[in-house]
C-alpha positions in Angstrom: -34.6 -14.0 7.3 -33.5 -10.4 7.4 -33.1 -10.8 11.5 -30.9 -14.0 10.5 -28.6 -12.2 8.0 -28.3 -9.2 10.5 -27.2 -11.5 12.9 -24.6 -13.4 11.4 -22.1 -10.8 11.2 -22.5 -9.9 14.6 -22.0 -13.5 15.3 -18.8 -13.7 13.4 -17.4 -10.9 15.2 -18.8 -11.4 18.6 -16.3 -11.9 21.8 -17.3 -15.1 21.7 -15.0 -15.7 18.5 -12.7 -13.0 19.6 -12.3 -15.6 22.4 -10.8 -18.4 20.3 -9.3 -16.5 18.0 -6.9 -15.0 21.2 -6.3 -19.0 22.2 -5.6 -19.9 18.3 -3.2 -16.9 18.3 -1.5 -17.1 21.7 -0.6 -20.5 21.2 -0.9 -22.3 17.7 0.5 -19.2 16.1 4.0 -18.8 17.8 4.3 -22.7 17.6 4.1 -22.3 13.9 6.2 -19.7 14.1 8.9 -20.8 16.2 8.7 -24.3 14.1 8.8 -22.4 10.3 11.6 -20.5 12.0 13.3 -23.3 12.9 13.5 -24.7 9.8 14.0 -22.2 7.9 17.4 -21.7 10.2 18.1 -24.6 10.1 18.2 -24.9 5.8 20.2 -21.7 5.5 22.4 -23.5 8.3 22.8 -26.6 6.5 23.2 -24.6 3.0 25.5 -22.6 4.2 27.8 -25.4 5.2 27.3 -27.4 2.4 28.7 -24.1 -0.1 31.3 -24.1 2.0 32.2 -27.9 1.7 31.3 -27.7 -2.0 33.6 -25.1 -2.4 37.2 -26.9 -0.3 36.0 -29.6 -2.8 36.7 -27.4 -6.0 39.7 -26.1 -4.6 41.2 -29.4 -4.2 40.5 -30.4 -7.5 41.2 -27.0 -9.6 44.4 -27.9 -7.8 45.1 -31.1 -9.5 43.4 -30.4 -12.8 45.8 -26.8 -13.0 48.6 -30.2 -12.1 47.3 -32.3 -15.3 47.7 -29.3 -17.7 50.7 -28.1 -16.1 51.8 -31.8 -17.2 50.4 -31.7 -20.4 51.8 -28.1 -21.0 55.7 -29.9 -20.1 55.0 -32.6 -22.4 54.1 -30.4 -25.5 57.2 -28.2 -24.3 59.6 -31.1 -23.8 59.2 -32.3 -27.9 59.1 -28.2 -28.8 62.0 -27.9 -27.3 64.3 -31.2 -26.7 67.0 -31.1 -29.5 67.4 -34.9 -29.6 63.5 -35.2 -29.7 63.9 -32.7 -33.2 66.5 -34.8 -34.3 64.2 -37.7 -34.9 61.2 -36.2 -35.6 63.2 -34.7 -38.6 64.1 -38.3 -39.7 60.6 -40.1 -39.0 58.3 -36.9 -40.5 57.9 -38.9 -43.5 57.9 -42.4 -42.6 55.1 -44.4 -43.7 55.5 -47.6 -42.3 58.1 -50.0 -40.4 60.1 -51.6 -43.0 63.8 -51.1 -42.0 65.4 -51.4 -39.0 66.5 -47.6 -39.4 63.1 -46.4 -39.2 61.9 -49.5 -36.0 65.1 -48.0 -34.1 63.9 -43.9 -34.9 60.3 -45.3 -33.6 61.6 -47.2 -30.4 63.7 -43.9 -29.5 59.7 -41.9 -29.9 58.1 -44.3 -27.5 61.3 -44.4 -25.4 60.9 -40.0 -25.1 57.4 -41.3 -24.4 58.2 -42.8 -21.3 60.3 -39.9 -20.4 57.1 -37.8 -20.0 55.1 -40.7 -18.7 57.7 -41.4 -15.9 57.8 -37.2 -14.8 54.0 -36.7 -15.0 53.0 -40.0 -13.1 49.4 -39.7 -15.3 48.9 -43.2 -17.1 45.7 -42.4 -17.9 46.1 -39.7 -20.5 46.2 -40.8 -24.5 49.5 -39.3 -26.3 50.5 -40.5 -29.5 52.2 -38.6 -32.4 51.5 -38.4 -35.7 53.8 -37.7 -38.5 53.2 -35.3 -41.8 52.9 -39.0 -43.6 49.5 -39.4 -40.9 52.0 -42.3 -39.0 51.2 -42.8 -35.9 53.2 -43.4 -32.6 51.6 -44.2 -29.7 52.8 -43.0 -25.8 51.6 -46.7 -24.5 49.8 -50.1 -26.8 47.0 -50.0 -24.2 44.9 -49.0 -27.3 44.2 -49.8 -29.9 45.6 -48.9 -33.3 42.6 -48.8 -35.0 41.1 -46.4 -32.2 43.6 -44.4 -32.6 43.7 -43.3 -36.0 40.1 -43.2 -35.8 40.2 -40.4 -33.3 43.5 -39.1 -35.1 40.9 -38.9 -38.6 38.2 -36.8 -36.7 40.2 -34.6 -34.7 42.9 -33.8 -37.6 40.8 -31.1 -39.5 40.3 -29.4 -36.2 44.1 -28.7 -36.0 45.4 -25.6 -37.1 49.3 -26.4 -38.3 49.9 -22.8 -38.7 49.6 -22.0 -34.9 52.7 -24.0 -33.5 53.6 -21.8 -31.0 50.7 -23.1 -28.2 48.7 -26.3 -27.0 45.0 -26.0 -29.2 42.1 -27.2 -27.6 40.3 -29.6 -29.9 37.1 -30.6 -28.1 35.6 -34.2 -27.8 35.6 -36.9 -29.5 33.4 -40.0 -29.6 36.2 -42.7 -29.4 35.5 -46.4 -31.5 36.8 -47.9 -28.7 36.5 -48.9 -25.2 37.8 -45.5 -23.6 34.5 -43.6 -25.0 34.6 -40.1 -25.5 37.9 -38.4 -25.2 38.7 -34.7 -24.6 41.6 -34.0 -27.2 44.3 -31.3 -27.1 47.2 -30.7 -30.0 50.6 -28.9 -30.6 52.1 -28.8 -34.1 55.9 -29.4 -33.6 57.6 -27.9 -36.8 61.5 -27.9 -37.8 63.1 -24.9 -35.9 65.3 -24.5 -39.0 63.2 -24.3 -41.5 59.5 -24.4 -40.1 58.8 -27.4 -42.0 55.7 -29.3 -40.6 57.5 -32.2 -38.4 54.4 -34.2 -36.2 51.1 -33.3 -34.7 51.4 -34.2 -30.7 48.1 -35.0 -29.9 47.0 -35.4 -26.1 43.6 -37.1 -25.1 42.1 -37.3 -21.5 39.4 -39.8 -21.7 35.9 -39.6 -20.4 37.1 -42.7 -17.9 39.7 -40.1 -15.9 37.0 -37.5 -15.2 34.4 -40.3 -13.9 37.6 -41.2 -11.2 38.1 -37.5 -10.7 35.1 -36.7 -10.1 34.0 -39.8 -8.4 36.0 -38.2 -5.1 33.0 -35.5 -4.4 30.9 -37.0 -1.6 27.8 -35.2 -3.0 26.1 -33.6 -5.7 27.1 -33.5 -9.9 30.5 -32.1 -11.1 30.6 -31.0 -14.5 33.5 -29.3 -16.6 33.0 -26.7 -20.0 35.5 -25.8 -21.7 36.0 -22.1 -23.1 33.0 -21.9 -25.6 30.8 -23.4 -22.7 30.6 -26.8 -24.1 30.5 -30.2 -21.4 34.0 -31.9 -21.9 32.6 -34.0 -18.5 30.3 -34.9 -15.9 26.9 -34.3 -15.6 25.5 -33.5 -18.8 22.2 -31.6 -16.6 24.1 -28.9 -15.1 24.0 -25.8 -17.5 27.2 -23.7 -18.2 25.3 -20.7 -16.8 22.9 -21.1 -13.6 19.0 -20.7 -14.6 16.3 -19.4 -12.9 14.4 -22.5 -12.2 18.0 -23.9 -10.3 18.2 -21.1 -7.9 17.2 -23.2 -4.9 20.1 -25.6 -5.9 23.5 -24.9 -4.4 25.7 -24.0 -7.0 29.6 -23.1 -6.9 32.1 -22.3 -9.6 35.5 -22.0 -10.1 37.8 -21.3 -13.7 40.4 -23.3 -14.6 42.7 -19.8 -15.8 45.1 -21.8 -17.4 42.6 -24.0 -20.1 39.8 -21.8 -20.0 37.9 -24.2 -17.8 35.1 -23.5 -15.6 34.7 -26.6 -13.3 31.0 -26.6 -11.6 29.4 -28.0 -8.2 26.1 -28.1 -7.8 24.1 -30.0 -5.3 20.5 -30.1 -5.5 18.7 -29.1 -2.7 16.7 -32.2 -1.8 19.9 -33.8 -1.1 20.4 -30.8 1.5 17.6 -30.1 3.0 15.2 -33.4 1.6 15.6 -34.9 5.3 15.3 -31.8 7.5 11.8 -31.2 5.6 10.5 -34.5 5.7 11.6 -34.4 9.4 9.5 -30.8 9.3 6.5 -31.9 7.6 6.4 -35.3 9.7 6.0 -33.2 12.9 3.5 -30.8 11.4 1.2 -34.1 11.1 1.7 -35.7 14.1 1.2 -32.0 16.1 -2.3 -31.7 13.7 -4.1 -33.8 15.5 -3.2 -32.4 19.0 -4.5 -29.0 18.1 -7.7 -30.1 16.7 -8.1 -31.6 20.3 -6.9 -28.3 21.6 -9.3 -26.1 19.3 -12.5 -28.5 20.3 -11.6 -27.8 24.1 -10.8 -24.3 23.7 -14.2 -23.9 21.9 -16.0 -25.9 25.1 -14.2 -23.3 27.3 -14.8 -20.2 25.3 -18.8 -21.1 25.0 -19.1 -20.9 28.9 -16.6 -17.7 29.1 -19.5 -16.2 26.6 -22.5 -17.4 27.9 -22.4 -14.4 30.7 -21.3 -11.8 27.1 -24.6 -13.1 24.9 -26.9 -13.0 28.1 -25.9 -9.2 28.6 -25.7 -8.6 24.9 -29.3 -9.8 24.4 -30.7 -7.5 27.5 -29.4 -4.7 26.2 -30.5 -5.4 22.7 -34.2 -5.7 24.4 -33.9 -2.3 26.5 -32.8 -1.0 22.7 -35.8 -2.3 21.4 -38.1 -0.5 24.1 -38.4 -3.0 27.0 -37.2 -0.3 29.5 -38.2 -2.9 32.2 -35.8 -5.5 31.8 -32.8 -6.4 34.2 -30.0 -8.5 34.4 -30.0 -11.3 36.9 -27.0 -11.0 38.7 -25.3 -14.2 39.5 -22.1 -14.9 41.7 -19.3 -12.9 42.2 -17.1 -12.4 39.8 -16.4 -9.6 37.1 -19.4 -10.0 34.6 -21.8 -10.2 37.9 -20.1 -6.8 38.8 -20.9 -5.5 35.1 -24.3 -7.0 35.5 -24.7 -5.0 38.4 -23.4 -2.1 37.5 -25.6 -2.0 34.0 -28.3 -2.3 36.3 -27.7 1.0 38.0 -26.6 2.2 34.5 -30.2 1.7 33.1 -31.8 2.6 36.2 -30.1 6.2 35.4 -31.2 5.8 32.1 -34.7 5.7 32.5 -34.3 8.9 34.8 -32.4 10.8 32.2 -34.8 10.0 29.2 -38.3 10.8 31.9 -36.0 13.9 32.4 -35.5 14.6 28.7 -39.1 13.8 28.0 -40.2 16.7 30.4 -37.8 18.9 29.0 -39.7 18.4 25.4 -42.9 19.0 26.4 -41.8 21.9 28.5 -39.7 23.1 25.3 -42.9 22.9 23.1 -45.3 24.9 25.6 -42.3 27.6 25.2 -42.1 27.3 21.3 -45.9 28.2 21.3 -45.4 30.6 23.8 -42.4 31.9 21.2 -45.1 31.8 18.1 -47.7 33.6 20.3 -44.8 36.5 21.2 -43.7 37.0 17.5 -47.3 38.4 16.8 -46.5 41.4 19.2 -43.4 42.8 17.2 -45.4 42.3 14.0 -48.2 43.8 15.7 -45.4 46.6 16.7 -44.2 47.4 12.9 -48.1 47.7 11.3 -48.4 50.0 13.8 -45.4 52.0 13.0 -46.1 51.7 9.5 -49.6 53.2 9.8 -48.2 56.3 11.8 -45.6 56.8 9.2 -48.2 56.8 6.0 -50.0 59.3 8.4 -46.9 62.0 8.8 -46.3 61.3 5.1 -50.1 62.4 4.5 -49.2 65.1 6.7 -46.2 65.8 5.1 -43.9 65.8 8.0 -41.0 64.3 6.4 -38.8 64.4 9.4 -40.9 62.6 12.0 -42.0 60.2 9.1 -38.1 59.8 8.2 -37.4 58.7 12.1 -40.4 56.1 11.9 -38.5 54.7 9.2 -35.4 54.0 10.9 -36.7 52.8 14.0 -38.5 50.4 11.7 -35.5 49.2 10.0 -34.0 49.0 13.4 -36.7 46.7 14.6 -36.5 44.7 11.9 -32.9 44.1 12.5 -33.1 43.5 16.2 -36.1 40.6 14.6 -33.6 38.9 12.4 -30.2 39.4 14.8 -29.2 35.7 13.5 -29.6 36.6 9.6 -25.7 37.6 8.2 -26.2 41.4 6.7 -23.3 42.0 3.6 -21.4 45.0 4.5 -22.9 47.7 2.8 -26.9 46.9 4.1 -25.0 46.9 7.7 -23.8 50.5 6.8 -27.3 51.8 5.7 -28.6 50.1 8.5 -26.3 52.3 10.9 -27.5 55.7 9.0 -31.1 54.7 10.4 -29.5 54.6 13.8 -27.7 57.5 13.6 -31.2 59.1 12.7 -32.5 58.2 16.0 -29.6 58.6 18.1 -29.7 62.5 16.6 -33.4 62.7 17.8 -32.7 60.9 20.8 -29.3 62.9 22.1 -30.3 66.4 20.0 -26.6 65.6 18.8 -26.1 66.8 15.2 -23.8 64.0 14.4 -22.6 63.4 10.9 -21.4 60.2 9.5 -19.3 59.7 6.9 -19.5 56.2 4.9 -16.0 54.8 2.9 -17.1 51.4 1.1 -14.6 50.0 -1.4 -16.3 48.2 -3.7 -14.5 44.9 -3.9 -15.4 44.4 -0.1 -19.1 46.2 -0.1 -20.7 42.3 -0.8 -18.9 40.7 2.1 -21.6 39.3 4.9 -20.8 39.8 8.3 -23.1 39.7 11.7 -25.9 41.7 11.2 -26.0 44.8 13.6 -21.8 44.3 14.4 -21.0 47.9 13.9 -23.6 49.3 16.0 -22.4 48.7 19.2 -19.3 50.9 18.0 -21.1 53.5 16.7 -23.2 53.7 19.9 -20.1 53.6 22.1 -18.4 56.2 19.6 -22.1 58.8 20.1 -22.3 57.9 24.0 -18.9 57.9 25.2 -17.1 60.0 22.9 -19.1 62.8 21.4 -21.5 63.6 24.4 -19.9 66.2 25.4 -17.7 67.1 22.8 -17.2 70.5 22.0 -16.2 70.3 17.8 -19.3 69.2 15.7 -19.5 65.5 16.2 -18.7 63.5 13.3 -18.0 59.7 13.1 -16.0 58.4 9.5 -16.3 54.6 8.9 -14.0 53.4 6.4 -13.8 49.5 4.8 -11.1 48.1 2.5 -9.0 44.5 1.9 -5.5 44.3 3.1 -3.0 41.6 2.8 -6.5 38.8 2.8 -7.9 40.5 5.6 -11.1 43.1 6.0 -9.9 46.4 7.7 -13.2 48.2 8.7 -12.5 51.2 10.8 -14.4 53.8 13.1 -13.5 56.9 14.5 -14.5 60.1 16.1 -13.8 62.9 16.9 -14.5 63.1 20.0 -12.4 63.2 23.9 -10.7 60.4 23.2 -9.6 57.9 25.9 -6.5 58.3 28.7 -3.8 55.6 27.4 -4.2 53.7 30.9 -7.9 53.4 29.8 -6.9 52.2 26.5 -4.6 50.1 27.2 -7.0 48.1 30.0 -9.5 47.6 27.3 -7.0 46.2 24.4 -6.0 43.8 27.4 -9.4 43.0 27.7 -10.2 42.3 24.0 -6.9 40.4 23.4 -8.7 38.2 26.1 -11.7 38.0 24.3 -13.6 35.7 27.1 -13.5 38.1 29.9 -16.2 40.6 31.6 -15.8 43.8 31.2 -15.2 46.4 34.6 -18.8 48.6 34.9 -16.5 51.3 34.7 -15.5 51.4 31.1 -19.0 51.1 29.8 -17.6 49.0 26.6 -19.9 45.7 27.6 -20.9 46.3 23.9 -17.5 46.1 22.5 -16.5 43.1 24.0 -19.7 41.6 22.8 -18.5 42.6 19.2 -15.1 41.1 19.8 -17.2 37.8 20.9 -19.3 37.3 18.0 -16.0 37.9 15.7 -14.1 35.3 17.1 -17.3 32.8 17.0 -17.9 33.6 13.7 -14.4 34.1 12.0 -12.0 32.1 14.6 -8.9 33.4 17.0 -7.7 35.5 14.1 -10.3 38.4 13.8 -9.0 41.2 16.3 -9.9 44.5 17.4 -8.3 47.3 18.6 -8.7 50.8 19.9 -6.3 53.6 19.4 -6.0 57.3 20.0 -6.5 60.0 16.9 -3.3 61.7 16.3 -5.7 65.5 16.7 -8.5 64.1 19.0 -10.8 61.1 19.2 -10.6 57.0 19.0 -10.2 54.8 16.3 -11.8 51.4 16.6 -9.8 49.1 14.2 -11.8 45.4 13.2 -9.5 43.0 11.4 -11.5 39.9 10.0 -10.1 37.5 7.7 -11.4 36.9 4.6 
């Protein structure tokens, strides 16, 4: 079971399914593509047009409904302003009824300015009737009917303010008794120039039956009309004055009406745009379906025998994993994989020689490693001895003699653990030992002067780094000096680096000298000339840059009186 579920992933990712994946992606993929693209033009396309077209629709007719008020506004104007008109509203502003043929002549002049405005506005479908202070009634035409009339006339009166002559009032809708259902009503007060007494109430009424023409020219989609507070006056009571969020797929144009407070709105769903082009889009996608599950069921025939060669190389080298360092490919045909089979061949033909070769090289590495135990006994061997000839001279009480032991000890011990880091100040005491024996072995009274600060005293460093220095500073420099040889070493922390420096007093070096050897240690990789005898100082300058990277330098410079300075910059 465990071999099953480790399997299965490798299965799922195997070239094998890489191999149909590539066939699914290089061909279904684009087609998708390409097709959603397609549509998806091809919508914005049709949408675009169809804003367009919606929108030359609402131009046209803002055009004639700005026409029908500019009518409307001529007819309120024409009884404002017409002195005969004033002249027999003044006389019929308190008629109550037709009883004399004073008052039927008064009414048939009314109807008669009635046909005035009928004859310039060419609009017989508008309601316009007057009604006097006495609620008397005159209509424009007797295509109603009285009774509907002062019906409407009792619901819209309280909506009209008689105190604001001066322009047309928008009234809102009414729900007519009648035939003509609802009516969108509009009034001007008409009062006596002279004395503003109250004359007649004009009243103006566009029924519901004129907007269904009106708007019955659109070739598509709802119209609907709101007046200023956003209320329907007509159309399609659906569309919202404002556009919600769950119609933004719907096209949608506006325009205002400036001169009523309008807003007239266009909106075309978009299944009436784009219903056919997606059940064009989705019809396709079924009748391609079936073609690319035929496709996928060949592709996955072909891929099996593109893999077959794959899973036979995949389990050979699974078995030379598993420690059958026998096995081999059989190598069949020409083509690429028999080339890789081949080649995998010779591959674990090498690898067989490789791991024989690396098995030698362990047994030969462990016959050294006990050779390596069996050595490390000598320099033990080495220091008890020491030891027991420095408890002797102590005995004896030859301090000096017993003193050298002691150094060369710590030396050796040193030398033993070369790998160990040191911190600064055991590397300094360790270089006092060598002094000791470089006095006994050169008869050179050397002195050496130690200059620790103490936040840098507990830094590590290589173990037995300074030595070579002071070697090369005792050897090179003081041999033949003719002051009293005396070497200062002095450590601080600079600007986040570790100045350590060493000089003496000795001969000093020529510049061309000096200059040859900073060359060499800028270098840092190089072989030191036989000549200089500074194979030690490069070595420093190498185990630096191992240990501390390119930005740990060194560099030798000449004493102003006499002597070198050996500068070591390591960064801390």
């Amino acid at each position: 079971m465990k071999e099953r579920s480790r399997m299965i992933p490798k299965f799922r990712s195997s070239f094998y399914r890489r191999i149909q994946i590539s066939f699914l992606l290089l061909i279904l993929l684009p087609t998708v593509l390409v097709s959603f693209y397609n549509y998806s033009t091809t919508n914005r396309d049709v949408k675009e047009k169809m804003t367009l077209s919606n929108e030359s629709v609402l131009a046209v007719m803002g055009k004639d409904l700005n026409k029908m008020i500019d009518d409307l506004t001529f007819a309120s104007n024409f009884f404002v302003q017409d002195t005969n008109v004033r002249l027999q509203l003044r006389s019929f502003a308190d008629v109550k009824a037709i009883d004399t043929f004073a008052k039927l002549n008064d009414y048939q002049k009314i109807k008669d300015f009635f046909s005035l405005i009928t004859a310039k506005t060419m609009n017989r479908d508008i309601i316009m009737y007057l009604a006097n202070r006495s609620d008397f009634i005159v209509q424009s035409a007797d295509s109603y009917e009285p009774s509907d009339i002062i019906y409407d006339w009792n619901q819209v009166k309280p909506r009209v303010d008689v105190d604001k002559p001066k322009f047309i009032q928008w009234l809102g809708l009414v729900n007519g008794s009648g035939k003509q259902g609802r009516i969108y009503y509009m009034s001007r007060v008409l009062r006596d120039s002279d004395d503003n007494a109250l004359l007649a109430t004009l009243l103006i009424g566009i029924p519901e039956t004129y907007f269904d023409q009106f708007f019955g020219q659109a070739p598509s989609g709802n119209l609907s009309l709101f007046d200023v507070n956003g209320q329907s006056i007509a159309g399609n009571t659906h569309i919202p004055y404002e556009r919600k969020e769950s119609d933004r797929r719907n096209i949608r144009s506006e325009l205002m009406i400036d001169k009523a407070g309008w807003k007239l709105v266009y909106e075309t769903p978009s299944s009436q745009v784009t219903g056919q082009i997606s059940r064009t889009f989705y019809i396709s996608l079924i009748i391609i379906l079936p073609f690319f599950i035929l496709f996928w069921m060949i592709s996955f025939f072909i891929a099996q025998r593109l893999y077959r060669p794959v899973r036979l190389l995949q389990r050979g080298a699974r078995q030379f994993g598993e420690g059958n360092r026998s096995l081999r490919f059989q190598v069949e045909g020409r083509d690429e994989m028999a080339e890789l089979g081949q080649t995998l061949n010779v591959m674990l033909d090498q690898i067989n020689e490789l791991i024989s070769g690396i098995e030698q090289e362990q047994e030969q590495k462990r016959v050294m490693e006990l050779q390596a135990l069996f050595a490390q006994i000598r320099p033990h061997f080495l220091l008890n001895t020491l030891n027991s000839i420095k408890c002797n001279l102590s005995l004896a009480e030859d301090a000096v003699h017993s003193g050298q032991i002691d150094s060369l000890m710590s030396m050796l011990r040193a030398y033993m653990r070369i790998h160990e880091p040191a911190t600064l100040e055991s590397e300094c005491r360790l270089l006092v030992h060598y002094v000791d024996i470089m006095k006994m072995r050169s008869d050179l009274p050397v002195e050496l002067d130690i200059s620790i600060a103490d936040e840098v005293a507990s830094i590590e460093v290589p173990k037995l780094l300074l030595q070579p220095i002071v070697e090369n500073a005792i050897v090179h420099g003081l041999a033949d000096s003719e002051t009293e040889p005396r070497i200062t070493l002095e450590a601080c922390e600079r600007n986040g680096m570790l100045e350590i420096s060493v000089q003496d007093n000795g001969k000093g070096i020529t510049p061309s000298r000096l200059q040859e050897l900073n060359e060499l240690l800028e270098q840092g990789n190089g072989e030191p000339q036989a000549s200089y005898k500074r194979i030690g100082l490069l070595n420093v300058m190498q185990r630096l840059q191992l240990t501390y990277g390119p930005s740990a330098k060194i560099r030798l410079e000449n004493n102003k009186e006499q002597g070198t300075l050996v500068l070591l910059r390591i960064p801390l």
